[in-house]
N, C-alpha and C positions, 0 to 999 in steps of 0.2 A: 504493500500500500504506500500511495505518494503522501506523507506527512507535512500539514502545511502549519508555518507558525503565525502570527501576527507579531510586527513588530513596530515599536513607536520610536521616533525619535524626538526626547523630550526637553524642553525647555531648561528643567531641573537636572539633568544628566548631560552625561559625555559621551560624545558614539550612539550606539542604539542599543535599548534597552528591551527586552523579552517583556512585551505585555499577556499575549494570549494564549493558550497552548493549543495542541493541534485540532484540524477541524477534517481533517481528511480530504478527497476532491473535492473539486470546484465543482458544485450542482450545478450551478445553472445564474441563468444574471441577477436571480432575486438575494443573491447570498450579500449581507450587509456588509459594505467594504471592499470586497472583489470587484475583478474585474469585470464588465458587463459585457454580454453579446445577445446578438439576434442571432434568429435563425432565417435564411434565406434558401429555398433550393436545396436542402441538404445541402449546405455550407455553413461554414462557422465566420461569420463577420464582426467583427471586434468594434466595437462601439469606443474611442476616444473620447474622455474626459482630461481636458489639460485646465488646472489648475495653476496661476499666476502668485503667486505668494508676494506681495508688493505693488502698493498703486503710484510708484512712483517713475519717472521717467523709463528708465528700462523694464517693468513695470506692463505700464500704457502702449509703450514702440512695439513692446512684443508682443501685445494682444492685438494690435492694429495689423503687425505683419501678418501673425496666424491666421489674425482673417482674412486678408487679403491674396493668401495662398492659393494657387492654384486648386490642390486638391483639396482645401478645407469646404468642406459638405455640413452647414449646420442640423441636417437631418441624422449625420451620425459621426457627430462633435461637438462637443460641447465648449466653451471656453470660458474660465471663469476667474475674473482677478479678485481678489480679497485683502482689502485693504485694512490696516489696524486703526489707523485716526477716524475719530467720530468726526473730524470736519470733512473729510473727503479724502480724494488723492492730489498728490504733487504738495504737500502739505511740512514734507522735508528742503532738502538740497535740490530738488526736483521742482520747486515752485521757488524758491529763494538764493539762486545761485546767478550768475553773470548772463550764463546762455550764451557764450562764446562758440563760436566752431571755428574749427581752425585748419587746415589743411597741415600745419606743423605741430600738429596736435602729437599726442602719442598714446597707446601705439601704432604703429605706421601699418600693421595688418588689419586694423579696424581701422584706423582713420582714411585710408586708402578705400575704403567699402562707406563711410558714413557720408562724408562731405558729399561726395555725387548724388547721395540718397536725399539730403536734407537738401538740396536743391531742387529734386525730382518732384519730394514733396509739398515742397514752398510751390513748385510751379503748375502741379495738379488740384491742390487745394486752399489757392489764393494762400497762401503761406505769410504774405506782404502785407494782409489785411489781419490775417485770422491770427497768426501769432508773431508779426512784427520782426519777421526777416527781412534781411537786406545784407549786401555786404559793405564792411568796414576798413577804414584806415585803423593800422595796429600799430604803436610806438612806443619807445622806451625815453621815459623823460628823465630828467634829473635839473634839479636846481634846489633854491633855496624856498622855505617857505617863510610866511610874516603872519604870527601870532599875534591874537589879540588878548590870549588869555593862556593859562595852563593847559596844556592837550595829552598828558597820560600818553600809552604806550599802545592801549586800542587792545591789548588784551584781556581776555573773558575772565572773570572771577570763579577762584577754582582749578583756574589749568593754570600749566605753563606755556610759555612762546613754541607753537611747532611751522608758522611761516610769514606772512608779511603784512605793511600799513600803512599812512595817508598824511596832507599838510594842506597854504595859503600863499597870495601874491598882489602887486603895483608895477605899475609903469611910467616911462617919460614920453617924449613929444616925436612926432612922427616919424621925422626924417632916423633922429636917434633908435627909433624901435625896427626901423627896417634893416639899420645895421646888425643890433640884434638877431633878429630873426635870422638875417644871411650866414651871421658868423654862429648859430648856434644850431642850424638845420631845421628850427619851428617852422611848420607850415604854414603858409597866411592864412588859410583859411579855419586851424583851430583856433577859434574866436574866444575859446574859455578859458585858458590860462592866459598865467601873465607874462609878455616877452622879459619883461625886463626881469623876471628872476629865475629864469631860463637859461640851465648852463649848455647843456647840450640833447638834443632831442635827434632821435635816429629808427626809422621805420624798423620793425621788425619781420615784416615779413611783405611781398611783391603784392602789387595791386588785387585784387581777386582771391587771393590765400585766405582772406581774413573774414567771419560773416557771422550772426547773432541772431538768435531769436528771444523772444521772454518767453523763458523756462516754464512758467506754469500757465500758458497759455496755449503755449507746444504743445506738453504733458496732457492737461487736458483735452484739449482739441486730439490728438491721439484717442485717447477713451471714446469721447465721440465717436470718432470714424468708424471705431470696430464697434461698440456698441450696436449702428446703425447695420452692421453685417450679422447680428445678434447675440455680441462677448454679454456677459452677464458681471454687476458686479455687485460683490456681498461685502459687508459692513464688519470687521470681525477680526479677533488676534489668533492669528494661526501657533499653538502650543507644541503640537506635534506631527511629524510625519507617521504614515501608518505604512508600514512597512509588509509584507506575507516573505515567508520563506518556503520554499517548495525543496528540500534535500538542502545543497549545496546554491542554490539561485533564492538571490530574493531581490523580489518588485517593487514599488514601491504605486499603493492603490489608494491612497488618500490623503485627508489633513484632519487633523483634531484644529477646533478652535471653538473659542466662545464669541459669542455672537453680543453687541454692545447692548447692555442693561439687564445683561444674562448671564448668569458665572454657571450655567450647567454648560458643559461640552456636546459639540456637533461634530457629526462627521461627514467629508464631505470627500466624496470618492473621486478618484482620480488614476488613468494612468500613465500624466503625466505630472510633473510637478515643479514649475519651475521657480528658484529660489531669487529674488530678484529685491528684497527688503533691507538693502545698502547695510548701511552700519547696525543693524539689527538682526541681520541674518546668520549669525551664529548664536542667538536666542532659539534659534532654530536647530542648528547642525555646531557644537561647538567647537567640533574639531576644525570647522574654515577658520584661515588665520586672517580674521578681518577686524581691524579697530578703526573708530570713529574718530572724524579731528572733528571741534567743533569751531566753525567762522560765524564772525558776526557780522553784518551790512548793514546798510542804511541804502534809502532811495531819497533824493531831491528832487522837488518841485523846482523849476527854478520861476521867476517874476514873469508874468503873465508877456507875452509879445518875445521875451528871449528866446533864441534860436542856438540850440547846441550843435556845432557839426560833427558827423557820424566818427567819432574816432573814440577808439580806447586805450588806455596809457595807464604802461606798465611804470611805478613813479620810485624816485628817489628823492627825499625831500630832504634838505638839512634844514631843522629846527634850532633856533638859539633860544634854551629856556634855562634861566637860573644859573648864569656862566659855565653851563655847557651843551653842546650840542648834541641834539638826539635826530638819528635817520629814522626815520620811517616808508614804508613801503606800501601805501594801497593802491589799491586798484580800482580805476574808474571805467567804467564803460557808459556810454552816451547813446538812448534808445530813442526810437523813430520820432514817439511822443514828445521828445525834448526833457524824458522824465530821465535822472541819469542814477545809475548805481554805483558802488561804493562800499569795496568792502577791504578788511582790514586783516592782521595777522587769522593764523588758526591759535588752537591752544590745546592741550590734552586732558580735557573733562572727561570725568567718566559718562558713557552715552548713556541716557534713561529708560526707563522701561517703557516707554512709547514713543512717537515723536511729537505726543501733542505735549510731551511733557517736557521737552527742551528749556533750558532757564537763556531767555533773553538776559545781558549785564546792558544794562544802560550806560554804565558808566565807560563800557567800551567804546558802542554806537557813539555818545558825545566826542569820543577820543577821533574815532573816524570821520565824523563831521569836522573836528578844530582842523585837520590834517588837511583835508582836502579842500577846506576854504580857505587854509595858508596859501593856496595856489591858484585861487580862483575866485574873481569876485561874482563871478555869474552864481557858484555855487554858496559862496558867503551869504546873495543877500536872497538866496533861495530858501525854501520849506522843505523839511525832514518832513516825508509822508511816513517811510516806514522805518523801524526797528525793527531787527530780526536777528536768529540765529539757526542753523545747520549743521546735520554731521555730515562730512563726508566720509567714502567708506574708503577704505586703505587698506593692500593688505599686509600685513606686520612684517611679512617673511620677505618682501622685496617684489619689485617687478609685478605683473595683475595687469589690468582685470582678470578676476576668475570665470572661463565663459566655456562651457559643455556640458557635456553628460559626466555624473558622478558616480560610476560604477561601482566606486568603491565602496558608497552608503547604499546604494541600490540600484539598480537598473530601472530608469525611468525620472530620475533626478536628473532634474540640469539645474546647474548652479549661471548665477549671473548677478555679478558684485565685484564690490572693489576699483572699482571704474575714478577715485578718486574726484580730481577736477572737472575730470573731460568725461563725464557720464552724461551729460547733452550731448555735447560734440558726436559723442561715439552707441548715441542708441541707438539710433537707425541699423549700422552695422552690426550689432549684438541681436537685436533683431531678428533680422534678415537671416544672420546664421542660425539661429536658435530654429525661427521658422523653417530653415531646411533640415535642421537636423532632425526636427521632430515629423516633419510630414513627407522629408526624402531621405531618411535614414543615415544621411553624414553633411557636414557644411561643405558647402561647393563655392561658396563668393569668395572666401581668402583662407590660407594657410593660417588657423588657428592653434596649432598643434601647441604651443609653447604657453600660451592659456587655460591649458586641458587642467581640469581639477585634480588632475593623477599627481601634477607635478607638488601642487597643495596641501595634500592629504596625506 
């Protein structure tokens, strides 16, 4: 007799942990957990349920592509993303991140697969309208910034410094600010800093390399599309995977979670399961070596009738506070709207048991604001609309995204995480693979192999 086990991989544990003992064959599709089939013509037809574990950018891309699959059949597949925030999806790094893509993005086996894709789709689904793509000038600035008050270091409360942050600026008379500009490489046409505290500015990458969407707009608009093809999506923290073992082979046939306002557990079958909840996705699987940084940002409004031109800059400011100087490093990016972002070092907080649980420090967000209005009056005499903060996911051991099938938890696991900065940039691509792997049995867009979770685990 073939002996089958059930197995969970649980939130509280390491690995996977023997929940059920055996049940013997698989009857038939009514068996709770297993996998499902019909019966067609004396044939056995196997009915797909793929399971998304994450409403966030990679997430949304990957239910979008799955639906948009050639052979995705909603008559016999299912596809269902399960999101743990009670606010929705894109509610992480996925709604509050820069939305940069980059053709020098990395890595160069997805990024070589993303950018074409994120163009594809900007240009099938108004992308220009619907989530505020366009492509961008991309620069490295450096100069001085002018304080009007103490500006702190833009770091989170609770962590330490793990990368970068933000300042302010003035100018003289015409003829003087042209010499400027010549001798220091400033564009004319970035109208938001200030020449004269402008040591040197230097394009980072060729006309066209450089392109932006907002994040939770993508994200969204994503869930949409596939929605509209009939993804489903459930409200809910996924606790465990459910795992069967047959001898020597084990599957993996569902997800334990509780449903919000509900501490009893549900089960929700699957035979596919892809793990896609960023810096939370070893609450899941603890053995992926994925840790969270947490950034904080801000957005400005700038004065009604300013016009910001399309550039993002990568900054170096020197600060004089207190006889002596402090560098800081944020990052601005400049969106359609003329609304602009800004965001400042990471830090290494511990990540929280949700993402709705994340602690915004304000006293960051101020830090990042003094930084970036050292260097700019358009932004100085602008409105902070948002505060905010994010984990990204990382993965500890080096090198990542983590992006295939995880044979090693189970056969029917695909992991997709660790995607760090560039987890806009690079979902389409992740995607796209994933959706091959799952409905043509290997990725065929790029040589993935150096990402495989084998190398992980």
């Amino acid at each position: 007799m073939n002996h089958k086990m059930r197995m969970d991989v649980n939130v509280h544990e390491f690995g996977l942990a023997v929940r059920r003992a055996a049940r013997g064959h698989m009857m038939s599709c009514l068996e709770s957990g297993g996998v499902a089939y019909i019966r067609l013509q004396n044939t056995t037809q196997p009915v797909q349920n793929i399971v998304i574990v994450g409403g966030g950018i990679i997430g949304c891309t990957t239910a979008y592509y799955l639906a948009s699959h050639p052979k995705f059949d909603k008559s016999k597949t299912s596809i269902t993303v399960i999101e743990a925030s009670k606010n929705g999806v894109a509610q992480g790094a996925s709604g509050k991140a820069g939305g940069l893509v980059a053709k020098w993005a990395y890595p160069k086996e997805l990024v070589n697969v993303s950018f074409p894709e994120h163009v594809r789709l900007a240009q099938e689904h108004n992308g220009t309208d619907r989530w505020g793509w366009r492509f961008v000038n991309c620069g490295s600035w450096e100069g001085r910034g002018e304080l009007s008050e103490e500006s702190g270091s833009g770091v989170g409360a609770g962590g330490r410094r793990k990368s970068l942050e933000k300042t302010q600026g003035l100018g003289p008379d015409e003829a003087a600010l042209k010499k400027q500009i010549a001798a220091t490489g400033l564009p004319e046409d970035l109208n938001w800093v200030e020449p004269a505290l402008t040591e040197a500015y230097s394009a980072m990458a060729p006309t066209g390399a450089t392109a932006q969407v907002h994040p939770y707009l993508f994200t969204t608009s994503m869930l949409e599309l596939a929605q509209e093809c009939g993804v489903s999506l459930v409200q809910g923290k996924v606790t465990a995977l459910n795992i069967d073992v047959t001898g020597s082979a084990r599957r993996v046939v569902g997800v334990t979670y509780t449903a919000h306002g509900s501490d009893a557990p549900q089960r929700l079958p699957a035979t596919h399961v892809v793990l896609a909840a960023g810096a939370w996705t070893p609450r899941i699987v603890p053995a992926l070596p994925i840790v969270g940084t947490r950034a904080h940002s801000i957005t400005i409004r700038p004065r009604p009738g300013t016009r910001i031109a399309p550039y993002v800059l990568f900054t170096e400011i020197a600060l004089r506070e207190g006889g002596r100087t402090q560098r800081v490093s944020p990052e601005i990016y400049a969106r359609p709207t003329d609304e602009v972002y800004c965001c400042g070092p990471g830090d290494d907080s511990a990540v929280p048991e949700t993402v709705d649980d994340v602690e915004v420090d304000q006293t960051a967000c101020e830090s990042i604001r003094a930084h970036v209005a050292s260097i700019s009056r358009e932004l100085r005499e602008g409105e902070v609309d948002r505060r905010q903060a994010c984990f990204l996911p990382v993965v500890s051991t080096g090198g990542g995204p983590i992006v295939g099938e995880a044979k090693e938890i189970a056969d029917g696991v695909i992991v997709a995480t660790g995607h760090t900065c560039w987890g806009i940039c690079n979902a389409p691509g992740t995607a796209k693979a994933l959706a091959e792997l799952i409905f043509d049995g290997k990725i065929k867009c790029a040589n993935l192999n150096k990402l495989k979770p084998s190398h992980f685990l």
